[in-house]
N, C-alpha and C positions, 0 to 999 in steps of 0.2 A: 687703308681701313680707317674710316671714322671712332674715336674714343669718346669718352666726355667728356666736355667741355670745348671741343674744337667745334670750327665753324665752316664752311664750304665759302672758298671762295673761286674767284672769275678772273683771271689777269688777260689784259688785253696787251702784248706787246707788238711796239711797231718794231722793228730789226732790218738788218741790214742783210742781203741775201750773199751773205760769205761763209767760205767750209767751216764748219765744228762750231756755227752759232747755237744750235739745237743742244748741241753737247755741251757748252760752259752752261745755258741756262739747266738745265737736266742737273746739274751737279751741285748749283744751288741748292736745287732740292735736297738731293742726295746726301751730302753735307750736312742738311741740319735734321737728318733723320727723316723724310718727307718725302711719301711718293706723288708723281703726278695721277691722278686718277683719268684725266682727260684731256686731251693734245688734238689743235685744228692747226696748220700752216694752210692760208693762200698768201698768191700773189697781192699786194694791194694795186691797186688799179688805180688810184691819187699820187704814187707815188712812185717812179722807174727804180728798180735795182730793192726795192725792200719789200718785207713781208708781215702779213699781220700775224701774231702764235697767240692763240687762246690757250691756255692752259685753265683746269680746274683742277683746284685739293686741296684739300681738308688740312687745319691747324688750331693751333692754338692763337688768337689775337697778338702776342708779343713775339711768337718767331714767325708768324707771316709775312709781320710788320719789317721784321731784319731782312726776309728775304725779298722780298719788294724792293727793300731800298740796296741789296746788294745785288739785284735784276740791275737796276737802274744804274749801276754803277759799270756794268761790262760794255766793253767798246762798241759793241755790235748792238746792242740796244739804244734805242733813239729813245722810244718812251715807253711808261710801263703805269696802266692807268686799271683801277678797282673797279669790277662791274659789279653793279646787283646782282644776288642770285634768286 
């Protein structure tokens, strides 16, 4: 649920196609009180064995920020890049 002052944002993660990667990134969330509001996995087709995860949801600008950078920090994430919304 959007409050005021958070912002919609677009994470494009590239990942590694291993069990319970969906689940540490989901926890992220979860964690810092934040639901995901929308969830895409495919395969990438540039890259064998990994997969792209779109997520969007809503925050605030300075726990987005932490959570971005604690995406970025799980084994199974390669990269984890801000899209326009």
């Amino acid at each position: 649920m959007k409050r005021d002052g958070d912002r919609t944002y677009k994470l494009a993660l590239n990942v590694r196609n291993r069990p319970g990667v969906l689940v540490r990134c989901a926890q992220v969330f979860g964690r810092r009180g934040h639901n995901i509001e929308a969830l895409h996995v495919s395969a990438n087709s540039k890259q064998a064995e990994t997969s792209v995860m779109t997520i969007t949801a809503f925050g605030k600008p300075d726990v987005m920020q932490q959570i971005i950078a604690q995406l970025g920090k799980l084994t199974d994430v390669i990269r984890v890049k801000e899209e326009e919304v």
